[in-house]
C-alpha positions as CSV (number, residue, x, y, z in Angstrom):
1,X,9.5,-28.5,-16.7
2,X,6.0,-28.1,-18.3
3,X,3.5,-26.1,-16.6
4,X,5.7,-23.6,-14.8
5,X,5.7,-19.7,-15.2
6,X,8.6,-18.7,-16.2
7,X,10.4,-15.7,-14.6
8,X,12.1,-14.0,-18.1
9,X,11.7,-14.2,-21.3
10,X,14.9,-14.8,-23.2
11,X,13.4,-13.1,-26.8
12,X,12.3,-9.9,-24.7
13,X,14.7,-8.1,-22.5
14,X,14.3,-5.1,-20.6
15,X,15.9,-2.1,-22.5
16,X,15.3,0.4,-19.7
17,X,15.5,1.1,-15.8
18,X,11.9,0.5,-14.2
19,X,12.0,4.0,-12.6
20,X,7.9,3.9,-11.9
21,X,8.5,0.8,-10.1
22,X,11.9,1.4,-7.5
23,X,10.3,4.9,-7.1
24,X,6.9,3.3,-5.6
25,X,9.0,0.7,-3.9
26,X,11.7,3.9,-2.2
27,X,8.2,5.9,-1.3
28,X,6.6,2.5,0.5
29,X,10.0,1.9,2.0
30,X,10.1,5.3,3.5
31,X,6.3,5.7,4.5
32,X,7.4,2.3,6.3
33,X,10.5,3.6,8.4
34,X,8.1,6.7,9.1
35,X,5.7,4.7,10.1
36,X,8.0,2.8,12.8
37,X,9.5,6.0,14.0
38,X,6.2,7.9,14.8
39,X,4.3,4.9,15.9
40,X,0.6,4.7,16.8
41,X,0.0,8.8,16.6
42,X,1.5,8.6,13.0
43,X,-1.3,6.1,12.2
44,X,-4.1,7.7,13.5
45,X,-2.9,11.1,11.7
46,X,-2.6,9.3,8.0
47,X,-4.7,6.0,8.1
48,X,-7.7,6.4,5.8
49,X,-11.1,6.1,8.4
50,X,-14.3,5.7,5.7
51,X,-16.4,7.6,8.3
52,X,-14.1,10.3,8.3
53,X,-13.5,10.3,4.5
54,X,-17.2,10.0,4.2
55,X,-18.0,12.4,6.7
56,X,-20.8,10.3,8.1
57,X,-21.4,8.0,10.5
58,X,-22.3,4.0,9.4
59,X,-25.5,3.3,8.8
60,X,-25.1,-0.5,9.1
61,X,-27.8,-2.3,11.2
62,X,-24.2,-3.5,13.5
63,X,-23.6,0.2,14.3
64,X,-20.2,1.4,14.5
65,X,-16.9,-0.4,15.3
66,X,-14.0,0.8,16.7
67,X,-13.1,4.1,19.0
């Protein structure tokens, strides 16, 4: 079928385990089970605010969203 991405490559297999990519994939999958067990305070501890990374407050004509 012409004009379909193929999945592999026949001429170029892979020669060794992709640790890189099942170790991001195990750390995601574990921040993700953590995630469901601590609920809503685990969020607020970790989640990335831009004020708070920032350490200022928005200076956008809207003001500031959120609690």
């Amino acid at each position: 079928m012409p004009g379909v991405i193929p999945l592999t490559d026949a001429t170029r297999r892979p020669v060794q385990l992709p640790v890189a990519t099942l170790g991001l994939i195990a750390a995601n999958v574990l921040v993700f089970f953590l995630e469901l067990q601590g609920g809503e305070p685990f969020v607020l501890r970790w989640a990335c605010v831009p004020s708070k990374v920032l350490g200022r407050r928005s200076k956008m004509p809207w003001g500031h969203f959120g609690s």
